[in-house]
PQR file with spaces between the fields and no chain letter, atoms N, CA, C, O and H, PARSE charges and radii, in Angstrom:
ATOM       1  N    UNK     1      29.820  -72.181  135.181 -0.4000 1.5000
ATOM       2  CA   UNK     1      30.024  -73.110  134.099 -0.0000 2.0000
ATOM       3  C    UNK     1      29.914  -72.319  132.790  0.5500 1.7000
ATOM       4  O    UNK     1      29.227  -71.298  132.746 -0.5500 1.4000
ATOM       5  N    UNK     2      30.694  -72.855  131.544 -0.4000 1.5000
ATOM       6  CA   UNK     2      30.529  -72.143  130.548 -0.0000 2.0000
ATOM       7  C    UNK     2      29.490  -72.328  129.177  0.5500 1.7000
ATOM       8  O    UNK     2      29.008  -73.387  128.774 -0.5500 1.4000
ATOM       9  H    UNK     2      31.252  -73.684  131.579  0.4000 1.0000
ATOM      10  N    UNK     3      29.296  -70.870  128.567 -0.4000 1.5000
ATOM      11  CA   UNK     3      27.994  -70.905  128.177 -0.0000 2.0000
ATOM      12  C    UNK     3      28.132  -72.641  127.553  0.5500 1.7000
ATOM      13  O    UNK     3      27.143  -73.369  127.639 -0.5500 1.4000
ATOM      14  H    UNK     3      29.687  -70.010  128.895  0.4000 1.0000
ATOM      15  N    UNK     4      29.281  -73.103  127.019 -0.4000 1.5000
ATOM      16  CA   UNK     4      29.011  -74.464  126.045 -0.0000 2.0000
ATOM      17  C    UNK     4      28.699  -75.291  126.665  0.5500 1.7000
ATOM      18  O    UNK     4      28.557  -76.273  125.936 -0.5500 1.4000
ATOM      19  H    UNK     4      30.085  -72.512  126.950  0.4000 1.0000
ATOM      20  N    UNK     5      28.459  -75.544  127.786 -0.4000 1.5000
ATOM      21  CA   UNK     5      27.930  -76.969  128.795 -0.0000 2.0000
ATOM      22  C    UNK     5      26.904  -76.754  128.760  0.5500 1.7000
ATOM      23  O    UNK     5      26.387  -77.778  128.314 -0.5500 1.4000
ATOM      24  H    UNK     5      28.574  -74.747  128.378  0.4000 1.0000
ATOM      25  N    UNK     6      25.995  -75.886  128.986 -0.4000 1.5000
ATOM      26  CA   UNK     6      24.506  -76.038  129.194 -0.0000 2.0000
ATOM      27  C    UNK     6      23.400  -77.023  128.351  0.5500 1.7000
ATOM      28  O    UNK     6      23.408  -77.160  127.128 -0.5500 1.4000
ATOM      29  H    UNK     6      26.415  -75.054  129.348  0.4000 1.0000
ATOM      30  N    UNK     7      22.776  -77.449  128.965 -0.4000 1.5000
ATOM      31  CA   UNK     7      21.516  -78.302  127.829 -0.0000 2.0000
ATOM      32  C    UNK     7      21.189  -76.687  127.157  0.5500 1.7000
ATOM      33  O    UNK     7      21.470  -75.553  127.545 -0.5500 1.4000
ATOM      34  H    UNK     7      22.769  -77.337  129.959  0.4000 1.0000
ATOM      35  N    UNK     8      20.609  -77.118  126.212 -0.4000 1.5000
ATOM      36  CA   UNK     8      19.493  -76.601  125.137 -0.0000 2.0000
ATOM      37  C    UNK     8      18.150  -76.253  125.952  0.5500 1.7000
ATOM      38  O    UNK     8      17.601  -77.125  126.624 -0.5500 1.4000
ATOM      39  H    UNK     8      20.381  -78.039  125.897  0.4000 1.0000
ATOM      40  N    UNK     9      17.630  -74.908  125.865 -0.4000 1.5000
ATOM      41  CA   UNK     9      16.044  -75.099  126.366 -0.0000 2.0000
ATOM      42  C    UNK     9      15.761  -74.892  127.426  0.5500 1.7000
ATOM      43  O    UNK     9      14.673  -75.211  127.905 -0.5500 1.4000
ATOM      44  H    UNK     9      18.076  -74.199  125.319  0.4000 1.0000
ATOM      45  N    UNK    10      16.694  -74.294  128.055 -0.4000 1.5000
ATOM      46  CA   UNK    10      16.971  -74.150  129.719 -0.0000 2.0000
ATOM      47  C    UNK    10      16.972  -72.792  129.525  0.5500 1.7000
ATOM      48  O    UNK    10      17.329  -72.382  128.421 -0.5500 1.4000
ATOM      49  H    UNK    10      17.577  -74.034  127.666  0.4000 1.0000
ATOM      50  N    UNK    11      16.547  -71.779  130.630 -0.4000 1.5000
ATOM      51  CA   UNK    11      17.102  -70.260  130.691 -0.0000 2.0000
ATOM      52  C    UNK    11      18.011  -70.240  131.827  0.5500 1.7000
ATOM      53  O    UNK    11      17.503  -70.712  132.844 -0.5500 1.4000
ATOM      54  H    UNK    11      16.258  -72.113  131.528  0.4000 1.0000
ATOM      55  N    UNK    12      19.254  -69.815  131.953 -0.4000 1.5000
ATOM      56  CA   UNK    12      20.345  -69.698  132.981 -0.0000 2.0000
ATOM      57  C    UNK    12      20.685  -67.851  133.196  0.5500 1.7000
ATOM      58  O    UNK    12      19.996  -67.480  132.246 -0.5500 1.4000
ATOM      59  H    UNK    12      19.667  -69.431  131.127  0.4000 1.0000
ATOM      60  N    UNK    13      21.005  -67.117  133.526 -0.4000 1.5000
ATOM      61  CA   UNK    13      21.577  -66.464  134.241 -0.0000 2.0000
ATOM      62  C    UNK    13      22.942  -66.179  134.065  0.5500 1.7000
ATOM      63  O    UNK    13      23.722  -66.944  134.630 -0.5500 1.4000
ATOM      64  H    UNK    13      21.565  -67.418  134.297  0.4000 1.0000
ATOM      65  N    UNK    14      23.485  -65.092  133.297 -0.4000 1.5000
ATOM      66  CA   UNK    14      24.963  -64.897  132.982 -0.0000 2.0000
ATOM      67  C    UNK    14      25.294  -64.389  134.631  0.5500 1.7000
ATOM      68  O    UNK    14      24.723  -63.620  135.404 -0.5500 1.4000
ATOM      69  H    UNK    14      22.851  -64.470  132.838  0.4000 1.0000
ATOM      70  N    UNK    15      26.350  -65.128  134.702 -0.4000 1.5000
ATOM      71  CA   UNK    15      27.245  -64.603  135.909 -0.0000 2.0000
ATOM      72  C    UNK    15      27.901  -63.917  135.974  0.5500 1.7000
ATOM      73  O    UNK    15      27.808  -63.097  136.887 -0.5500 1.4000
ATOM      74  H    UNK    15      26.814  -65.752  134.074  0.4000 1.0000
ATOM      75  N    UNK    16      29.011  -63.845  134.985 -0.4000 1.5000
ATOM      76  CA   UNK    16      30.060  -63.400  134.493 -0.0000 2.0000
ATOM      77  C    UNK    16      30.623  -63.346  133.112  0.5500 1.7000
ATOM      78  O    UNK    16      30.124  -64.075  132.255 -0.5500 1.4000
ATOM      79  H    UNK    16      29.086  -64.511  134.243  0.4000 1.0000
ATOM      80  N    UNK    17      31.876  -62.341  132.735 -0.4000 1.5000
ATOM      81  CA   UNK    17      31.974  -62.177  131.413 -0.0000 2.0000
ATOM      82  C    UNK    17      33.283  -62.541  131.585  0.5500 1.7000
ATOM      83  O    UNK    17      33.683  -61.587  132.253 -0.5500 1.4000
ATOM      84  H    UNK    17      32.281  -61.749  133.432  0.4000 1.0000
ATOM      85  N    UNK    18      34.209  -63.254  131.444 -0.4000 1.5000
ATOM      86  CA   UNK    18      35.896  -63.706  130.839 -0.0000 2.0000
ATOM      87  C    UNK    18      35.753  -62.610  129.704  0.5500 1.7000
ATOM      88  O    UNK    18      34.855  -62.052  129.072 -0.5500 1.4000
ATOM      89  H    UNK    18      33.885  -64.028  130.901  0.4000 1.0000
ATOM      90  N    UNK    19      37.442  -62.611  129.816 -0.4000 1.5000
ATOM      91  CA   UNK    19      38.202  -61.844  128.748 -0.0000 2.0000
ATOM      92  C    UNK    19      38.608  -60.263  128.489  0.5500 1.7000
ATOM      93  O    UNK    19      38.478  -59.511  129.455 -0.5500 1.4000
ATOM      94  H    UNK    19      38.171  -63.064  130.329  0.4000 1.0000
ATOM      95  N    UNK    20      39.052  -59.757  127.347 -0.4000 1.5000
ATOM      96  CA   UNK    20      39.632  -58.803  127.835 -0.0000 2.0000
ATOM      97  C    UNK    20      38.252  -57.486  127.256  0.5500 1.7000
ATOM      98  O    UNK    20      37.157  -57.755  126.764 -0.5500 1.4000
ATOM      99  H    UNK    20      39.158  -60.367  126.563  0.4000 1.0000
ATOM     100  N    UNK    21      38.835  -56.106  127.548 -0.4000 1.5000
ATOM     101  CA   UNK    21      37.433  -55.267  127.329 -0.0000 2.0000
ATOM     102  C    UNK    21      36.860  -55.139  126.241  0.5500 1.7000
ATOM     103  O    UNK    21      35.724  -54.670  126.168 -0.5500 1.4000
ATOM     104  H    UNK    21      39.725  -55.887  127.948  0.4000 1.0000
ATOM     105  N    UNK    22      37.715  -55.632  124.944 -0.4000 1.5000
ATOM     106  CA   UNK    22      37.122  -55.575  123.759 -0.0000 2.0000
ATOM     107  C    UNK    22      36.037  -56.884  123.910  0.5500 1.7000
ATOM     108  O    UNK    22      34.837  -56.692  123.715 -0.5500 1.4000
ATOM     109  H    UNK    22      38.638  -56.013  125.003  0.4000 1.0000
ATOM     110  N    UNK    23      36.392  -57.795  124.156 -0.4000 1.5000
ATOM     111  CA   UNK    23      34.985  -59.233  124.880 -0.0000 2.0000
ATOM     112  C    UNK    23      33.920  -58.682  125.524  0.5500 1.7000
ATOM     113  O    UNK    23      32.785  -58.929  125.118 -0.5500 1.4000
ATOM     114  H    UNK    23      37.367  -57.951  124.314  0.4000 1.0000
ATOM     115  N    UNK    24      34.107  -57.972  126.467 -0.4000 1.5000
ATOM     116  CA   UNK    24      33.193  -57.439  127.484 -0.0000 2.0000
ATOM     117  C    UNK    24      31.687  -56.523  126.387  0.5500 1.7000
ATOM     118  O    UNK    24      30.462  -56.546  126.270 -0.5500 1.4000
ATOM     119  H    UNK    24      35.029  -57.772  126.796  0.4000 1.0000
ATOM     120  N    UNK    25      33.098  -55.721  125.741 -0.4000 1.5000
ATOM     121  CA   UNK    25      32.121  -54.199  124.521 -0.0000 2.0000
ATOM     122  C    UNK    25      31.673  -55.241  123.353  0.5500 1.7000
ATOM     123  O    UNK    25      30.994  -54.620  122.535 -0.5500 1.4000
ATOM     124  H    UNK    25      34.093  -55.702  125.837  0.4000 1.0000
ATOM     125  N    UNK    26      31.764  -56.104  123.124 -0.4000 1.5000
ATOM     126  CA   UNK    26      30.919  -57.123  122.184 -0.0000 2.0000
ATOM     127  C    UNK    26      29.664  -58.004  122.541  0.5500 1.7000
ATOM     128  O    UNK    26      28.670  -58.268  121.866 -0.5500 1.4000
ATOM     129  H    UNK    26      32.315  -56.609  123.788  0.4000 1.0000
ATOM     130  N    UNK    27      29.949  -58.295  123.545 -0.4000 1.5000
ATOM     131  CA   UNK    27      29.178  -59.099  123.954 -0.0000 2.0000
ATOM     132  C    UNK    27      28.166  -58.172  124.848  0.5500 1.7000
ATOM     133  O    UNK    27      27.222  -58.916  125.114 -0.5500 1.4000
ATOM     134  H    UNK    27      30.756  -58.080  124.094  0.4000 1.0000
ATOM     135  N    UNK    28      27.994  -57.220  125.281 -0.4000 1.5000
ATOM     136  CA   UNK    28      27.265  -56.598  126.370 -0.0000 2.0000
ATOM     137  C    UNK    28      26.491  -55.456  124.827  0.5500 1.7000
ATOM     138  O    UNK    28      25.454  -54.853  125.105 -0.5500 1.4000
ATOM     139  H    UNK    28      28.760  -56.616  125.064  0.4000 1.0000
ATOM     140  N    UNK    29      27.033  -55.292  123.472 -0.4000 1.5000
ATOM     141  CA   UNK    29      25.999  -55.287  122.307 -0.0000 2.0000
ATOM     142  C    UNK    29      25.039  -56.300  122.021  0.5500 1.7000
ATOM     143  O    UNK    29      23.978  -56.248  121.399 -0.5500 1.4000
ATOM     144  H    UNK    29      27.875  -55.782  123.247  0.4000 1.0000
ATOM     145  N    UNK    30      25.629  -57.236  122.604 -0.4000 1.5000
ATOM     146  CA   UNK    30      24.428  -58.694  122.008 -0.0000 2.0000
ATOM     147  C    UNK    30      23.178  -58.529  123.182  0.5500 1.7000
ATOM     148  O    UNK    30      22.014  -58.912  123.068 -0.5500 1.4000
ATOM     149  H    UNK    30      26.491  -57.279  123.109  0.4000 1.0000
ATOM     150  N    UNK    31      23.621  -58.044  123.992 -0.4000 1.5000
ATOM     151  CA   UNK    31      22.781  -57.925  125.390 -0.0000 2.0000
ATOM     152  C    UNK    31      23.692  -59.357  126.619  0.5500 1.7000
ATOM     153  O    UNK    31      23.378  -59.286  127.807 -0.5500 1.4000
ATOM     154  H    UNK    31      24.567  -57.733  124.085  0.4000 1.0000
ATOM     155  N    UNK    32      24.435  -60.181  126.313 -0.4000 1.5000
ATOM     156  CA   UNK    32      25.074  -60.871  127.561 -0.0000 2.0000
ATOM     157  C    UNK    32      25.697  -60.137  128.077  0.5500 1.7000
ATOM     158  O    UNK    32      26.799  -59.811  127.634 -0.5500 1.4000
ATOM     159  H    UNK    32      24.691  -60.239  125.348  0.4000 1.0000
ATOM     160  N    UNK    33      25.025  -59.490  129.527 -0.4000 1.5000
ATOM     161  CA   UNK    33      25.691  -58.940  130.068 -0.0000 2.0000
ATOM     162  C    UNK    33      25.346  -59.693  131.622  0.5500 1.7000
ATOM     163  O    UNK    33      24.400  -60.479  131.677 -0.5500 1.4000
ATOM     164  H    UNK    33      24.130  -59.755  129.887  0.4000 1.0000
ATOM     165  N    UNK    34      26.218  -59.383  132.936 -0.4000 1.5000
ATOM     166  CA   UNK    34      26.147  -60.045  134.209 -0.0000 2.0000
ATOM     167  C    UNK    34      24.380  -59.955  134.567  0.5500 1.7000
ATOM     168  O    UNK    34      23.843  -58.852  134.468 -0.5500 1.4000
ATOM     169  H    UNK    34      26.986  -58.745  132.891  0.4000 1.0000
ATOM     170  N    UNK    35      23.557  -61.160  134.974 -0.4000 1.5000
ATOM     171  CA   UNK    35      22.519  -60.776  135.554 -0.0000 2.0000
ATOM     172  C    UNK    35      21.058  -61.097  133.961  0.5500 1.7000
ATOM     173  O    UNK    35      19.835  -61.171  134.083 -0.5500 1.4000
ATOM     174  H    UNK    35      23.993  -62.056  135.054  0.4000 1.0000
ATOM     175  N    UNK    36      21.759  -61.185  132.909 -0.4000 1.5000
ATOM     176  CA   UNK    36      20.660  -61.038  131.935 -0.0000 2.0000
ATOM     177  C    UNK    36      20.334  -62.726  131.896  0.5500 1.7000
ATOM     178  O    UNK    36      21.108  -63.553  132.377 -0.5500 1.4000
ATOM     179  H    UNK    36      22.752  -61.125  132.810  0.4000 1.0000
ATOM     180  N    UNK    37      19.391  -62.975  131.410 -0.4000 1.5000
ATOM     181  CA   UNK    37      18.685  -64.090  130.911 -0.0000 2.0000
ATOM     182  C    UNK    37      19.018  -64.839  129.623  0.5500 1.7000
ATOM     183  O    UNK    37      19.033  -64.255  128.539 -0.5500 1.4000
ATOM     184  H    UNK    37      18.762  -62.303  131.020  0.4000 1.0000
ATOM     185  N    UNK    38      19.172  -65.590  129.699 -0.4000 1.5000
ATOM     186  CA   UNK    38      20.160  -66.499  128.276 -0.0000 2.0000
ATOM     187  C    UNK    38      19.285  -68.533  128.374  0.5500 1.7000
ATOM     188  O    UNK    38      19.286  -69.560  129.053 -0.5500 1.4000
ATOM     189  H    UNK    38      19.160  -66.064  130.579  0.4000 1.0000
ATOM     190  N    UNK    39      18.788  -68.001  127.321 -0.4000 1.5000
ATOM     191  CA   UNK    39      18.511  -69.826  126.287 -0.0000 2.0000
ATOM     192  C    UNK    39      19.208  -70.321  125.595  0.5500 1.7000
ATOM     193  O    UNK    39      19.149  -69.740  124.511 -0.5500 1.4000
ATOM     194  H    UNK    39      18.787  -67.166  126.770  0.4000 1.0000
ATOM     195  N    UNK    40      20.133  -71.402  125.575 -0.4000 1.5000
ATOM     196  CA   UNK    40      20.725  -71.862  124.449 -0.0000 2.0000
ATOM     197  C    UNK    40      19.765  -72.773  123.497  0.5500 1.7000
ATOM     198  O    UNK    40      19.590  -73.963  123.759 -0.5500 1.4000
ATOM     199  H    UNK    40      20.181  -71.873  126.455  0.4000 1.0000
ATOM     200  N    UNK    41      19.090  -72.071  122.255 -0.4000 1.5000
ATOM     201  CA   UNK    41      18.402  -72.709  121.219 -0.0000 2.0000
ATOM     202  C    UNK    41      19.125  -73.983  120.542  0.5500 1.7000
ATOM     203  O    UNK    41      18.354  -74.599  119.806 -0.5500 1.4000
ATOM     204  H    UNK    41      19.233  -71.104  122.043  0.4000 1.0000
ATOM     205  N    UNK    42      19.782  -74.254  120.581 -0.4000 1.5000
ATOM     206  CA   UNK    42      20.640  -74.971  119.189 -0.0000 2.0000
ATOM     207  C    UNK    42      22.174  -74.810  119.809  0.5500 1.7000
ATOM     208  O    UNK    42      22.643  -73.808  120.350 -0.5500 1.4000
ATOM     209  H    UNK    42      20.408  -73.753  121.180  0.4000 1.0000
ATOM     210  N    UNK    43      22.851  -76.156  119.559 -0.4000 1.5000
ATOM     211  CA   UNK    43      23.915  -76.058  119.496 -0.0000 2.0000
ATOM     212  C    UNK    43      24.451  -77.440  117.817  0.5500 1.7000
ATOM     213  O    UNK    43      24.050  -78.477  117.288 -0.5500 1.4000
ATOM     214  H    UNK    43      22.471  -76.970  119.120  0.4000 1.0000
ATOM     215  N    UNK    44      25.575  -76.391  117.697 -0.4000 1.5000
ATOM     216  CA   UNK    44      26.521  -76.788  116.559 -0.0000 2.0000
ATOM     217  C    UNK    44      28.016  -77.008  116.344  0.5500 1.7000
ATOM     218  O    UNK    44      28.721  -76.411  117.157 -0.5500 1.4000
ATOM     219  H    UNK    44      25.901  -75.549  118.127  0.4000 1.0000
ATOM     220  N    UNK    45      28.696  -77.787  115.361 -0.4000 1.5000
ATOM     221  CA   UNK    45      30.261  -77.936  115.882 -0.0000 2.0000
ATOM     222  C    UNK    45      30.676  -76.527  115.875  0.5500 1.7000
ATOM     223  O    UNK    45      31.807  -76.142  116.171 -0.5500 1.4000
ATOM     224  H    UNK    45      28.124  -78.273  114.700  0.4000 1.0000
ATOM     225  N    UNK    46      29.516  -75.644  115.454 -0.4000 1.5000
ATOM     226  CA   UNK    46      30.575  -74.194  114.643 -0.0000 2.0000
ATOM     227  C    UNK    46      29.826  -72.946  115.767  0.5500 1.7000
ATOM     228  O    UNK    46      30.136  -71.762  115.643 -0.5500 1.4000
ATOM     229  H    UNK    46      28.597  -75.957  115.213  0.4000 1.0000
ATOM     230  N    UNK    47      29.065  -73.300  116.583 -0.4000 1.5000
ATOM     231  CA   UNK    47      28.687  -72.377  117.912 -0.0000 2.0000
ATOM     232  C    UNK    47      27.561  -72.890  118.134  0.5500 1.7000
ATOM     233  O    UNK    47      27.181  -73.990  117.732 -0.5500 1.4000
ATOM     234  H    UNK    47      28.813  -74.263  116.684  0.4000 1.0000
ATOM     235  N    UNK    48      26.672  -71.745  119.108 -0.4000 1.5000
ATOM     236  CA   UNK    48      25.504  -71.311  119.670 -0.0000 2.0000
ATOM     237  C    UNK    48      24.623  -70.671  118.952  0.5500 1.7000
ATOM     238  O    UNK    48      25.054  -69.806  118.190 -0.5500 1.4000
ATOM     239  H    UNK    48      26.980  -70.851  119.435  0.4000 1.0000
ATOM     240  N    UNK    49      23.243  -70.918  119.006 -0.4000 1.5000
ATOM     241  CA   UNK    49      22.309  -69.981  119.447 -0.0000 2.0000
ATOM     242  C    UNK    49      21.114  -69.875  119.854  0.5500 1.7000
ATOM     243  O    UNK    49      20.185  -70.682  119.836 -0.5500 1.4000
ATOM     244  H    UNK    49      22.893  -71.621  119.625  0.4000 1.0000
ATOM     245  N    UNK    50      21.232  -68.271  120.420 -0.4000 1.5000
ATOM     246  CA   UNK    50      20.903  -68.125  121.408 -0.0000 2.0000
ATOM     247  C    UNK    50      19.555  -67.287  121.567  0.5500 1.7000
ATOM     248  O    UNK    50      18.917  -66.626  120.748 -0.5500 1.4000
ATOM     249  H    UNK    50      21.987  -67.615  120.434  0.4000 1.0000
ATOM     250  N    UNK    51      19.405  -67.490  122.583 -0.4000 1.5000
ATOM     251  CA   UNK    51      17.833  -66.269  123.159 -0.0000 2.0000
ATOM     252  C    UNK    51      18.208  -65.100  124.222  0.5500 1.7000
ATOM     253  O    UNK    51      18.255  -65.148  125.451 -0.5500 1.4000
ATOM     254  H    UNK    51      19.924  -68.027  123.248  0.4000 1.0000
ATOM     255  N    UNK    52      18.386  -64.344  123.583 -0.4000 1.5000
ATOM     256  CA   UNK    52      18.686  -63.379  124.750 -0.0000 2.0000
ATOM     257  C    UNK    52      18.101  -61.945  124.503  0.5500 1.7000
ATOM     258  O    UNK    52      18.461  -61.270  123.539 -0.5500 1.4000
ATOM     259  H    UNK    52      18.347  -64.305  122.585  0.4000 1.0000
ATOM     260  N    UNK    53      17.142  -61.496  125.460 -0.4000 1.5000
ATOM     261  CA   UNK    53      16.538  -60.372  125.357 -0.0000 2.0000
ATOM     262  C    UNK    53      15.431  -60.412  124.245  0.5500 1.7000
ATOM     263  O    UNK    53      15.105  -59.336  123.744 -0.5500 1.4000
ATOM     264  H    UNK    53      16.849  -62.044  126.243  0.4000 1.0000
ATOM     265  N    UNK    54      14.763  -61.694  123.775 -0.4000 1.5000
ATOM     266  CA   UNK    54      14.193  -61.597  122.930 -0.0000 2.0000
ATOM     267  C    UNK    54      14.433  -61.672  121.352  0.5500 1.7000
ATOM     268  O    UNK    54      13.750  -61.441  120.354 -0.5500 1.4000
ATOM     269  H    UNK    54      15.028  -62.568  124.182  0.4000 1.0000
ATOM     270  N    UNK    55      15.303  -61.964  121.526 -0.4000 1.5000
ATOM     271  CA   UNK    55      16.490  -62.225  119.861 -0.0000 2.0000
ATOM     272  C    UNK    55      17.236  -63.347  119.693  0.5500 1.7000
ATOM     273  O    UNK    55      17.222  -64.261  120.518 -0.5500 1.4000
ATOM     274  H    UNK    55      15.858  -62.152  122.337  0.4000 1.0000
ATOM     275  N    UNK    56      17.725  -63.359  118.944 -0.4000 1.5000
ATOM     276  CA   UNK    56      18.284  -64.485  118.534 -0.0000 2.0000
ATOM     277  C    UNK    56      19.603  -64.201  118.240  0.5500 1.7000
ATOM     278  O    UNK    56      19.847  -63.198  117.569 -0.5500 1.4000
ATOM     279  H    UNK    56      17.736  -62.617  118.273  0.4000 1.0000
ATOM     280  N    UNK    57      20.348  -64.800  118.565 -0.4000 1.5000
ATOM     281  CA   UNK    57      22.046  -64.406  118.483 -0.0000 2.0000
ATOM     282  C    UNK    57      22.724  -65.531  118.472  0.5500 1.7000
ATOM     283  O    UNK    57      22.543  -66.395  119.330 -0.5500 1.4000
ATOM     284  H    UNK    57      20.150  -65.615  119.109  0.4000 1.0000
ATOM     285  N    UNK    58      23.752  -65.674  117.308 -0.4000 1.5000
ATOM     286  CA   UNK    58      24.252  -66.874  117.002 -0.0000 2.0000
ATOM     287  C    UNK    58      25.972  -66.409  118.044  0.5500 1.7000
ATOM     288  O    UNK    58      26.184  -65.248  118.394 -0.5500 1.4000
ATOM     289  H    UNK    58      23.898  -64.972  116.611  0.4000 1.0000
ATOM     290  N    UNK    59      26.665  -67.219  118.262 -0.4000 1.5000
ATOM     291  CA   UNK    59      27.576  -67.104  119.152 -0.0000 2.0000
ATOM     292  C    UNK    59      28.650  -68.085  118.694  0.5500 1.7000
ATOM     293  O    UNK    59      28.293  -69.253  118.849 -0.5500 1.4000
ATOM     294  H    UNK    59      26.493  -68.163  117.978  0.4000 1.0000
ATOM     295  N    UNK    60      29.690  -67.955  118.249 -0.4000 1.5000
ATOM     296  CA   UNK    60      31.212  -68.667  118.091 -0.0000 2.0000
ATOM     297  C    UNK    60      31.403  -69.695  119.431  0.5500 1.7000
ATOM     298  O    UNK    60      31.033  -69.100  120.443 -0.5500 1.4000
ATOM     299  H    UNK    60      29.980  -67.007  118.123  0.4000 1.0000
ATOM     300  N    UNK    61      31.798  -70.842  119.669 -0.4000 1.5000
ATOM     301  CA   UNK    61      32.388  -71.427  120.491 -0.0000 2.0000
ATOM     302  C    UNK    61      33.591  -71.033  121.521  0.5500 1.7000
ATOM     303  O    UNK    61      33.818  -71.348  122.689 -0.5500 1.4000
ATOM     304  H    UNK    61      32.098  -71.325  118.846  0.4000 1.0000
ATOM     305  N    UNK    62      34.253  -70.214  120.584 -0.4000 1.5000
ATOM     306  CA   UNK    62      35.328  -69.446  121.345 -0.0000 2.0000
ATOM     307  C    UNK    62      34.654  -68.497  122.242  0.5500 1.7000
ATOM     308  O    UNK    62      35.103  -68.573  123.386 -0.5500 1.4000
ATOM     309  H    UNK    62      34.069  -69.958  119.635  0.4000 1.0000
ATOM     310  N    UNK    63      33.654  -67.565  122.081 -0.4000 1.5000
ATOM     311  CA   UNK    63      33.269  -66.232  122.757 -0.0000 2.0000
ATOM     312  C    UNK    63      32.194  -67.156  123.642  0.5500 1.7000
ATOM     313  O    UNK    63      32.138  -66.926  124.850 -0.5500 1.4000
ATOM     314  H    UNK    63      33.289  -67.503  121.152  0.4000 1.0000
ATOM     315  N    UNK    64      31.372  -68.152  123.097 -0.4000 1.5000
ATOM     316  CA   UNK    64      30.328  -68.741  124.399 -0.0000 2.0000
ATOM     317  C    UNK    64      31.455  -69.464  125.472  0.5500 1.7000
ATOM     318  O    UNK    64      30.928  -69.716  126.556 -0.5500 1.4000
ATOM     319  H    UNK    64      31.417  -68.339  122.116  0.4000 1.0000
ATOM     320  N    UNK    65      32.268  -69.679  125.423 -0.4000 1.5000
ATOM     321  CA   UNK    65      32.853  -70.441  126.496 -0.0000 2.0000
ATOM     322  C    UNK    65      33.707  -69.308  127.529  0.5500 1.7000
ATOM     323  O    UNK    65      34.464  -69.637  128.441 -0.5500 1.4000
ATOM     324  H    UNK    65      32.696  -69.474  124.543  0.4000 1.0000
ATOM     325  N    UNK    66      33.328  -67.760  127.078 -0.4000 1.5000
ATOM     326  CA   UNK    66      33.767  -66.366  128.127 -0.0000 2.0000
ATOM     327  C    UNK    66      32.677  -66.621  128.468  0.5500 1.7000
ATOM     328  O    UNK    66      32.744  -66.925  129.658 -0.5500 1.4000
ATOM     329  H    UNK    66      32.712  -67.493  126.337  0.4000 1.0000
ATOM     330  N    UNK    67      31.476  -66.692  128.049 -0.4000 1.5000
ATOM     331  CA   UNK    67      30.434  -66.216  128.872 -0.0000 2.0000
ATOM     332  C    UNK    67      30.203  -67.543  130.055  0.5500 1.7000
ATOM     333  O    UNK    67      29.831  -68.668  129.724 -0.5500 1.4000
ATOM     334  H    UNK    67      31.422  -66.445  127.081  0.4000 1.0000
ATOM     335  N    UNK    68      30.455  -67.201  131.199 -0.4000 1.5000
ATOM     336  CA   UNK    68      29.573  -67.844  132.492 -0.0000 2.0000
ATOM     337  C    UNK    68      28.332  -67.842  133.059  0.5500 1.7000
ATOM     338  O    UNK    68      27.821  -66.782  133.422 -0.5500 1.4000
ATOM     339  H    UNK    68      30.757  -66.287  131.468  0.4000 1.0000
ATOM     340  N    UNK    69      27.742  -68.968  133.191 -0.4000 1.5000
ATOM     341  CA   UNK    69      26.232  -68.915  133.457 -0.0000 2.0000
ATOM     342  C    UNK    69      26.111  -69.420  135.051  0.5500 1.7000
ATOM     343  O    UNK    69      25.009  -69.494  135.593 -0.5500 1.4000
ATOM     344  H    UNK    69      28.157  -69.829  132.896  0.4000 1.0000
Protein backbone atom coordinates (compact mmCIF):
# COMPACT_ATOMS: atom_id res chain seq x y z
CA UNK A 1 0.00 0.00 0.00
CA UNK A 2 1.16 3.48 -0.57
CA UNK A 3 3.04 5.63 1.76
CA UNK A 4 -0.45 8.08 1.47
CA UNK A 5 -2.94 5.50 2.91
CA UNK A 6 -1.45 4.88 6.10
CA UNK A 7 -3.01 6.29 9.49
CA UNK A 8 -0.74 8.75 11.24
CA UNK A 9 1.24 7.26 14.32
CA UNK A 10 1.72 3.88 13.14
CA UNK A 11 5.42 2.61 12.27
CA UNK A 12 5.19 0.42 8.92
CA UNK A 13 8.03 -1.04 7.08
CA UNK A 14 9.06 0.24 3.50
CA UNK A 15 8.68 -2.60 1.12
CA UNK A 16 9.47 -1.17 -1.83
CA UNK A 17 10.59 1.89 -3.85
CA UNK A 18 8.43 2.75 -7.41
CA UNK A 19 10.02 4.78 -9.96
CA UNK A 20 12.82 5.51 -11.89
CA UNK A 21 16.73 5.64 -10.37
CA UNK A 22 16.79 9.20 -9.91
CA UNK A 23 13.50 8.29 -7.17
CA UNK A 24 15.35 5.47 -5.81
CA UNK A 25 18.98 8.12 -5.27
CA UNK A 26 16.53 10.63 -3.48
CA UNK A 27 14.76 8.95 -1.46
CA UNK A 28 17.34 6.26 -0.11
CA UNK A 29 19.21 10.15 1.01
CA UNK A 30 16.18 10.65 3.19
CA UNK A 31 16.94 7.15 4.57
CA UNK A 32 13.45 5.32 2.80
CA UNK A 33 15.01 2.69 1.77
CA UNK A 34 13.49 -1.32 1.41
CA UNK A 35 13.31 -2.76 5.07
CA UNK A 36 13.71 0.79 7.04
CA UNK A 37 11.16 1.96 9.57
CA UNK A 38 8.76 4.84 8.64
CA UNK A 39 5.97 7.02 10.93
CA UNK A 40 3.74 9.11 9.18
CA UNK A 41 3.61 12.29 11.71
CA UNK A 42 1.16 14.59 9.98
CA UNK A 43 -0.52 14.51 6.95
CA UNK A 44 -1.46 17.61 4.61
CA UNK A 45 -3.20 18.54 1.16
CA UNK A 46 0.52 19.49 0.20
CA UNK A 47 2.36 16.00 1.63
CA UNK A 48 3.83 14.03 4.51
CA UNK A 49 5.73 14.01 7.42
CA UNK A 50 7.63 11.85 8.40
CA UNK A 51 9.85 9.82 11.03
CA UNK A 52 12.39 8.04 9.62
CA UNK A 53 15.67 7.10 11.16
CA UNK A 54 15.11 9.52 13.75
CA UNK A 55 14.34 12.72 11.70
CA UNK A 56 11.92 14.30 10.39
CA UNK A 57 11.32 14.51 6.68
CA UNK A 58 8.63 16.28 5.00
CA UNK A 59 7.62 14.30 1.72
CA UNK A 60 5.52 15.64 -1.54
CA UNK A 61 2.40 13.52 -2.25
CA UNK A 62 3.73 12.64 -5.53
CA UNK A 63 7.13 10.89 -4.13
CA UNK A 64 5.06 9.32 -0.83
CA UNK A 65 2.76 7.48 -3.06
CA UNK A 66 6.45 5.57 -4.75
CA UNK A 67 7.13 4.67 -1.52
CA UNK A 68 5.38 1.16 -0.48
CA UNK A 69 4.85 0.14 2.97
Amino acid sequence: MPLTMVETGRQFTVRKIKGRDEVHVFLEGLGLVPGSAVVVVAKNPGGLILNVKESRVALGLDMANKVLV
